[in-house]
DOMAR-835252 format. One line per field, with one value per residue: residue number from 1; residue in three letters; y, x, z of N, C-alpha, C in turn. Coordinates in Angstrom, 1 decimal, always signed. Layout:
% DOMAR-835252
num c(NUM;...)
residuo c(ALA;...)
ny c(Y;...)
nx c(X;...)
nz c(Z;...)
cay c(Y;...)
cax c(X;...)
caz c(Z;...)
cy c(Y;...)
cx c(X;...)
cz c(Z;...)
This chain:
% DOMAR-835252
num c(1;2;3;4;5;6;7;8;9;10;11;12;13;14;15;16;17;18;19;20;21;22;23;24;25;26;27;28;29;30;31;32;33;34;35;36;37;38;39;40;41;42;43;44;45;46;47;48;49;50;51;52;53;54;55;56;57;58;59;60;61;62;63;64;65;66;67;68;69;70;71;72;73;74;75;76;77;78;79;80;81;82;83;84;85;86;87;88;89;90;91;92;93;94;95;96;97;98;99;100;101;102;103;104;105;106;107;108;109;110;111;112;113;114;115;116;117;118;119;120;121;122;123;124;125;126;127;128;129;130;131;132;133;134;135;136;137;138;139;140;141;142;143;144;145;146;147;148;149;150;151;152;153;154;155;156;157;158)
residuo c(UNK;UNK;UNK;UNK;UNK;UNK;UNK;UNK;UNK;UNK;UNK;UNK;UNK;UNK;UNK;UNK;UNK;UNK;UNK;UNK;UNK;UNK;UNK;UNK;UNK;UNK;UNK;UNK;UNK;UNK;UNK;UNK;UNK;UNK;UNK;UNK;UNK;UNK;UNK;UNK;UNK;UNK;UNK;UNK;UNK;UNK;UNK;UNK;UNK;UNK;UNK;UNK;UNK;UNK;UNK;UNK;UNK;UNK;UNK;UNK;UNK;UNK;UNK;UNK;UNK;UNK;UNK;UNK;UNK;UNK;UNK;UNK;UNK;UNK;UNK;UNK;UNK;UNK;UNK;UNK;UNK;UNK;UNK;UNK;UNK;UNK;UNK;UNK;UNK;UNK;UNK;UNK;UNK;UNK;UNK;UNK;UNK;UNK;UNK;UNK;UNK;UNK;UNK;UNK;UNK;UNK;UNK;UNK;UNK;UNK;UNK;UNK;UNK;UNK;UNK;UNK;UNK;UNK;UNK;UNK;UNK;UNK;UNK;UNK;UNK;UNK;UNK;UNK;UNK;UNK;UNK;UNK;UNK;UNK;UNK;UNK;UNK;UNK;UNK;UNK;UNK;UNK;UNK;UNK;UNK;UNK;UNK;UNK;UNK;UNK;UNK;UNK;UNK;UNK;UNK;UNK;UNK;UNK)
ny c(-112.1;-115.5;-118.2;-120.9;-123.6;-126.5;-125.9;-124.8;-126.2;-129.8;-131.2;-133.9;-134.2;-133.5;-131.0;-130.4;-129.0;-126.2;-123.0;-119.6;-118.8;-119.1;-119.2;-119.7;-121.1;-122.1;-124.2;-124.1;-125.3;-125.9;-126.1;-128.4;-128.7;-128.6;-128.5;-127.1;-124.9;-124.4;-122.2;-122.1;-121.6;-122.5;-123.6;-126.0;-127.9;-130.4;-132.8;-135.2;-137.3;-138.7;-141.3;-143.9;-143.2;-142.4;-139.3;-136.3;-135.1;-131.8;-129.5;-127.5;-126.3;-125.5;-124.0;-124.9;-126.4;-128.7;-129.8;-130.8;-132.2;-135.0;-135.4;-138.2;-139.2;-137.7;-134.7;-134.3;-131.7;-130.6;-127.5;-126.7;-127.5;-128.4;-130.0;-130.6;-133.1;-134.0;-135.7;-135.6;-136.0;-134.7;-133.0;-132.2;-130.4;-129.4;-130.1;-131.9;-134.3;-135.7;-137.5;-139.3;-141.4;-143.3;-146.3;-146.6;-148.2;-149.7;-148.9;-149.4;-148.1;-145.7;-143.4;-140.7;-140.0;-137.4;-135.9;-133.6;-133.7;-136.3;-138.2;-141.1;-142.3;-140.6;-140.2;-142.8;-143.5;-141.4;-142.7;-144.1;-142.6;-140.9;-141.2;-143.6;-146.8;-150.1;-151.8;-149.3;-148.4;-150.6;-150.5;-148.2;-148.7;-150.7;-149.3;-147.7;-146.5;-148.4;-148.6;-147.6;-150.6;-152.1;-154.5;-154.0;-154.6;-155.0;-154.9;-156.2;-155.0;-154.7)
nx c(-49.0;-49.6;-51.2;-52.7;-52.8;-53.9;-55.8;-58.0;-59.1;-59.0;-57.1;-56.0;-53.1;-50.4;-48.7;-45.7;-43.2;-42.0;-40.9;-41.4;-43.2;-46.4;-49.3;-52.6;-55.4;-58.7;-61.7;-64.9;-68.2;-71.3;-70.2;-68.0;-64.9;-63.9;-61.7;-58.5;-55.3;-52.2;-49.3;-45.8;-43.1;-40.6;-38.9;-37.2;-39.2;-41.5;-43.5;-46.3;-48.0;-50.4;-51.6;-50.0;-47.4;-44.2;-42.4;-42.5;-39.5;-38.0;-35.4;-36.0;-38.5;-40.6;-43.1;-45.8;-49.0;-51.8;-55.5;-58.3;-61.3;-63.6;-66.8;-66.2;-63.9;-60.6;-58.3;-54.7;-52.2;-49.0;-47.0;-43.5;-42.4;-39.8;-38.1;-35.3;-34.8;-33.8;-32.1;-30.6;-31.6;-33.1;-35.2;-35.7;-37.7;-40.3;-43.7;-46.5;-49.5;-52.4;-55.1;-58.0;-60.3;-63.3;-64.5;-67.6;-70.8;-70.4;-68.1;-64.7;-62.7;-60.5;-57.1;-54.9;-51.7;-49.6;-46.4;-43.5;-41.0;-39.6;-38.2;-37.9;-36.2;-35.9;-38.0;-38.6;-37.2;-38.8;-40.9;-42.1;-42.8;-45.0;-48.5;-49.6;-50.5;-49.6;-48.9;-48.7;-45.9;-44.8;-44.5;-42.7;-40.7;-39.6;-39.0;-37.4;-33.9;-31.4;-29.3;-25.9;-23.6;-26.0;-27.3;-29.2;-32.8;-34.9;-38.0;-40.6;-42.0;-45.3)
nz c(+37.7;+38.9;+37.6;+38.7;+36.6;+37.2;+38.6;+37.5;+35.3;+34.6;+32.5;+32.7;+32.7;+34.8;+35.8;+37.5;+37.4;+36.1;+34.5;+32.2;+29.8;+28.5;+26.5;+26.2;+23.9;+24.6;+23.1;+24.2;+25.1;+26.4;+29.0;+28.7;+27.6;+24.2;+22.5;+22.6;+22.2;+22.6;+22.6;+24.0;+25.5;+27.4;+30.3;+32.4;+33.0;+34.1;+34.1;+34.2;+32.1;+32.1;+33.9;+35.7;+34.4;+33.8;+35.0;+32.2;+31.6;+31.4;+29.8;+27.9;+26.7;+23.5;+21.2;+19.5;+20.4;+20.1;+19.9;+19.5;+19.9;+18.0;+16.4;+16.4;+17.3;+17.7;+17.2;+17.2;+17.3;+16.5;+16.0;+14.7;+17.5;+19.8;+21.6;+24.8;+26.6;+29.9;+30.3;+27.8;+25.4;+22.2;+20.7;+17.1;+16.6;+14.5;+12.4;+13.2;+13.0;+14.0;+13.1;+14.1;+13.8;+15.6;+15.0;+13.4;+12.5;+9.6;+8.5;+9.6;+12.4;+11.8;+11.0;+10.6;+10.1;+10.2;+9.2;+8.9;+9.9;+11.7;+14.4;+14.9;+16.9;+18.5;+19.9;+20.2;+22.8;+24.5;+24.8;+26.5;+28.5;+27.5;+26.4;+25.3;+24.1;+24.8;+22.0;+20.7;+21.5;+20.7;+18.3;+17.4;+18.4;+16.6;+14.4;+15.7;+14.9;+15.7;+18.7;+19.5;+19.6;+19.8;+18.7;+15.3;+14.6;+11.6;+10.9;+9.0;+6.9;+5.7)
cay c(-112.9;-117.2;-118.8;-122.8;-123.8;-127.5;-125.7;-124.3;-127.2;-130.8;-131.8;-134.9;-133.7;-132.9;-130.2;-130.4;-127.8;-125.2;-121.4;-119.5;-118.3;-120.1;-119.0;-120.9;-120.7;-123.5;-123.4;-125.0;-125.2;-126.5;-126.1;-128.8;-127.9;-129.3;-128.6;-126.2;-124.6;-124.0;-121.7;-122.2;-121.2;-122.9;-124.4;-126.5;-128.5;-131.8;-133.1;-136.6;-136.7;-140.0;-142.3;-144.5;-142.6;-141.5;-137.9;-136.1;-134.2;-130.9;-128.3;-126.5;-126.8;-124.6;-124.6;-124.9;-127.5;-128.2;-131.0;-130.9;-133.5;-134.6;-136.2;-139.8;-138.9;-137.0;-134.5;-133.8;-131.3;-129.6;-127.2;-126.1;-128.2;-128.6;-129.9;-131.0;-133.4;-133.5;-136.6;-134.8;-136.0;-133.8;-133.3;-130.7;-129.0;-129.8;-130.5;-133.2;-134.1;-137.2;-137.2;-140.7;-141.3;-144.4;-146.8;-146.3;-148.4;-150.5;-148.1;-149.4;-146.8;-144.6;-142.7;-140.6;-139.4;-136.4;-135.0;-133.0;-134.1;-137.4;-138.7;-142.2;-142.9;-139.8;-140.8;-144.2;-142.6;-140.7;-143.2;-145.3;-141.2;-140.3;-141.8;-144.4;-148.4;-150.8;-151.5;-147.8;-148.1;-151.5;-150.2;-147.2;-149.1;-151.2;-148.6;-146.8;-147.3;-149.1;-148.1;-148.3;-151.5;-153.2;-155.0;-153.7;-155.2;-154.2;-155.5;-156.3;-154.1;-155.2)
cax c(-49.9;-49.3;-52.6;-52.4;-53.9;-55.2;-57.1;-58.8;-59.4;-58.3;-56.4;-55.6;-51.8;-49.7;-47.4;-44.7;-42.6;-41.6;-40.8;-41.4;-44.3;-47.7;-50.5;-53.8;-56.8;-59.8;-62.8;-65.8;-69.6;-72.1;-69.3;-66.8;-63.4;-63.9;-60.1;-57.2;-54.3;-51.0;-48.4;-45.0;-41.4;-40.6;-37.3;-37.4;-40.7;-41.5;-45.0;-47.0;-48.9;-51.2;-52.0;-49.0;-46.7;-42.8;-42.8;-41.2;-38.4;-37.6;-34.6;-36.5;-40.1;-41.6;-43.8;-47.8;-49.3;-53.2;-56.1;-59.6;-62.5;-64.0;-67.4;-66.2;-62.6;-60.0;-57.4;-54.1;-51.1;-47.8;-46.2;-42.7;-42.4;-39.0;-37.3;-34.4;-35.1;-33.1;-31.6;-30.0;-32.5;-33.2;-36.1;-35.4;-38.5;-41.4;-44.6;-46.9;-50.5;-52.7;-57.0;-58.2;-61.7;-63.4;-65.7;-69.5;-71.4;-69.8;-67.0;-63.9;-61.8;-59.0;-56.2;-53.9;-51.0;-48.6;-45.1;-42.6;-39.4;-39.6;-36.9;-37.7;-35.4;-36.0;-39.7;-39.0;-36.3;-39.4;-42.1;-43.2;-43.6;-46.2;-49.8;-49.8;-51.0;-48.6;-48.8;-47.8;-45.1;-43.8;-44.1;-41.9;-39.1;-39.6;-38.8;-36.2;-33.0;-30.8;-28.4;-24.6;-23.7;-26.7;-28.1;-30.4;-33.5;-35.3;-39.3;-41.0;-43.1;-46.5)
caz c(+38.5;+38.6;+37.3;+38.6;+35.9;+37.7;+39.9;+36.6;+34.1;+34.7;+31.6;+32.7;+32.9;+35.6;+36.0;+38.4;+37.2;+35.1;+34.2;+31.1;+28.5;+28.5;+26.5;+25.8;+24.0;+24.7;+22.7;+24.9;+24.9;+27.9;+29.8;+28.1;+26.7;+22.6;+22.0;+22.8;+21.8;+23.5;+22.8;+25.0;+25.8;+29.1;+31.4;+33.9;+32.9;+34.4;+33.7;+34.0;+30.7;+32.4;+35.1;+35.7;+33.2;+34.3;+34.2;+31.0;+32.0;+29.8;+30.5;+27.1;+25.2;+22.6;+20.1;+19.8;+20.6;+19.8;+20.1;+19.9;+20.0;+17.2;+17.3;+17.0;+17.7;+18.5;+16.2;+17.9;+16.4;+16.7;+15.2;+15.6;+18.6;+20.0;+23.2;+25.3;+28.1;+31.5;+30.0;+26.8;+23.9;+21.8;+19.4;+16.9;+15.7;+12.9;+12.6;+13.2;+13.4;+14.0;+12.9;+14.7;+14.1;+16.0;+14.1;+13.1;+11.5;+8.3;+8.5;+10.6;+12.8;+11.3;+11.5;+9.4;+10.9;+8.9;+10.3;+8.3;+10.3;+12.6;+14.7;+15.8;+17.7;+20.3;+20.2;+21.5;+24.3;+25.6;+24.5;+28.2;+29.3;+26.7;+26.7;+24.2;+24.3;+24.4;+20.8;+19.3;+21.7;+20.1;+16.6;+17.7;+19.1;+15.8;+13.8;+16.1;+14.8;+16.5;+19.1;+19.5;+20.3;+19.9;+16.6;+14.3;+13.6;+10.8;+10.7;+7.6;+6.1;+4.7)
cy c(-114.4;-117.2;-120.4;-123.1;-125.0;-127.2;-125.2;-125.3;-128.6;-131.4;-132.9;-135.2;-133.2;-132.2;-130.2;-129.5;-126.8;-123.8;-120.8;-118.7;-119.7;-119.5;-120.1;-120.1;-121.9;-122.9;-124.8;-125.2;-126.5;-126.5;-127.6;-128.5;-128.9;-129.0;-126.9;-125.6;-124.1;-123.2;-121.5;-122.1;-121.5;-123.5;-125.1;-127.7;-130.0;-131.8;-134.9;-136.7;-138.2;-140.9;-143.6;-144.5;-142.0;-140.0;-137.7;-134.6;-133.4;-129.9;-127.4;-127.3;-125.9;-124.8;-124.2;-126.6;-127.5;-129.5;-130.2;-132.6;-133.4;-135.6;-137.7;-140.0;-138.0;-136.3;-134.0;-132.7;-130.5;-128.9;-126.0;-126.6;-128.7;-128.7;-130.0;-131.9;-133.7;-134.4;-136.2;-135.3;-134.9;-134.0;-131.9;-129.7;-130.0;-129.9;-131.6;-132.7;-135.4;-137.0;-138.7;-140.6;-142.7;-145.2;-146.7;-147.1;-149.5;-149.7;-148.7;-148.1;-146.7;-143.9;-142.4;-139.3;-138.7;-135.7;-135.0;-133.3;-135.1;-138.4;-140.1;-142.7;-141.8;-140.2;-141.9;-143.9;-142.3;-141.8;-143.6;-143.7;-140.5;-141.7;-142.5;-145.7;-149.0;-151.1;-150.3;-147.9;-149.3;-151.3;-149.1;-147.9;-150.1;-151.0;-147.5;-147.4;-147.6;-148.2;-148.5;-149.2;-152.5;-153.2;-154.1;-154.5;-154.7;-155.2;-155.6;-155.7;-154.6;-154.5)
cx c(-49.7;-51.2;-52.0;-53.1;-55.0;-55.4;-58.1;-59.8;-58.7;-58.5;-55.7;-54.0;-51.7;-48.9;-46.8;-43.7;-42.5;-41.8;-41.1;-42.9;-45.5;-48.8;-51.4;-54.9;-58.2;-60.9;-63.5;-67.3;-70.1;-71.0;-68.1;-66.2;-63.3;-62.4;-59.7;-56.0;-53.6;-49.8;-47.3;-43.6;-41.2;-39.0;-37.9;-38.7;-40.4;-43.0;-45.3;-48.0;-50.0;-50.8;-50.5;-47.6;-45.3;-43.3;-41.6;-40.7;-38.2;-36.5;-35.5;-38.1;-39.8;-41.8;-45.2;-47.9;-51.0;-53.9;-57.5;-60.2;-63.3;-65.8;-67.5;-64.7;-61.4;-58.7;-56.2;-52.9;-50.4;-47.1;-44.7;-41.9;-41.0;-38.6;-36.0;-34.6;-33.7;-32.2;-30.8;-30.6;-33.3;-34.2;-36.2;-36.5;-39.3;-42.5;-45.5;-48.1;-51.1;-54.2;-56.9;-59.6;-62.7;-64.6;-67.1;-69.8;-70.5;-68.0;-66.0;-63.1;-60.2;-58.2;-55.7;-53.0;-49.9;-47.3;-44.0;-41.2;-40.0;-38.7;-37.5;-36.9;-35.6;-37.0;-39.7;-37.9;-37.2;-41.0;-43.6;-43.0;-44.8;-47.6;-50.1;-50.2;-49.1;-48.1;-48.1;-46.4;-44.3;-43.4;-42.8;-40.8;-38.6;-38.8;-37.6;-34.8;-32.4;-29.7;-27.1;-24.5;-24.6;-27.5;-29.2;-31.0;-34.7;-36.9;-39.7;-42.3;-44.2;-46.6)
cz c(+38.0;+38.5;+37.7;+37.9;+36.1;+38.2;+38.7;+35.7;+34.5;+32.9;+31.8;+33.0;+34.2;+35.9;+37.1;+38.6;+36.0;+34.9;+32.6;+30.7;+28.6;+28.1;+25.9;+25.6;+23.9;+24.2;+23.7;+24.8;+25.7;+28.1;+29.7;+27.1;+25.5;+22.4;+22.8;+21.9;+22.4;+22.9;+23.6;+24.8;+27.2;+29.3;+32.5;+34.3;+33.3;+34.7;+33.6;+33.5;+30.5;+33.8;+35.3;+34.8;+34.2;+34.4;+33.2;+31.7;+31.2;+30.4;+29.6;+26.8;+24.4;+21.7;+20.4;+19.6;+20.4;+19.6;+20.1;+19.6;+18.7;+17.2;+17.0;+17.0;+18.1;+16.8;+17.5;+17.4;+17.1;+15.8;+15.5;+17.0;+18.9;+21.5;+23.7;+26.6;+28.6;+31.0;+28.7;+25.4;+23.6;+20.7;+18.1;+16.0;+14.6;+13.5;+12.6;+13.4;+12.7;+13.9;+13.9;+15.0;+14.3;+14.6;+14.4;+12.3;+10.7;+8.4;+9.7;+11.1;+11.9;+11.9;+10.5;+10.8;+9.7;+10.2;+8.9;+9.0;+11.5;+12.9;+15.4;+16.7;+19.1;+20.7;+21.1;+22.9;+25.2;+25.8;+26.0;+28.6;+28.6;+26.7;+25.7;+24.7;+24.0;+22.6;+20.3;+20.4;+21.0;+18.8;+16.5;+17.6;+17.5;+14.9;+14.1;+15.3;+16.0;+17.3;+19.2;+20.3;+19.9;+18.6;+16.4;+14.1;+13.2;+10.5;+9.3;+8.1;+5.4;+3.2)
């Protein structure tokens, strides 16, 4: 049996394509979805992951993927997480995971971000298709190395 899953839950995401493995489990209460978790083995995936966003092209996924709400921010993680998009970048697996908890009070907002293998340079390849601010995408590209051909430059570090 096909489950569409946007006719189920709007996740803000678009699927456009793909074959494969998909399990999920959402925890919720009063009837909104506090976080998820994704399990996936897929081909063929093409997805618009926001409102004026490319879509990301994949021949492969898999991995878990996972997010909930926290109550003055957001946690997001992967683990395992590996692709191939239609374009031939390649991300090869690890984990990651981001807390981000807005400001209260005396307290300014945070963030701690953790990842066991991180390829800048595929990140900023797929960057203007993922849901980021301008900003985290300039820091990315910042940080990418350089490509053939074209200079290096290397930002200063605080």
């Amino acid at each position: 049996a096909r489950l569409r899953l946007a006719q189920q839950v709007d996740l803000g995401i678009q699927a456009r394509a793909g074959e494969g493995a998909l399990r999920v489990w959402a925890d919720a209460a009063r009837g909104e979805c506090l976080g998820a978790v994704a399990d996936l083995q897929m081909q063929g995936v093409e997805a618009v992951l926001g409102r004026q966003l490319q879509p990301l092209a994949m021949e492969t996924v898999s991995g878990r993927l996972g997010g909930r709400r926290l109550a003055n921010g957001f946690e997001v993680r992967t683990e395992e997480l590996q692709f191939r998009t239609r374009e031939g970048q390649v991300w090869p697996g690890g984990n990651a995971s981001l807390v981000w908890t807005g400001a209260e009070g005396k307290v300014l907002e945070q963030g701690e971000f953790r990842a066991d293998r991180l390829d800048l340079g595929a990140l900023a390849q797929i960057a203007t298709r993922l849901p980021l601010d301008e900003a985290a995408r300039a820091r990315i590209a910042d940080f990418a190395p350089a490509l053939p051909g074209v200079p290096a430059w290397r930002p200063a570090i605080p």
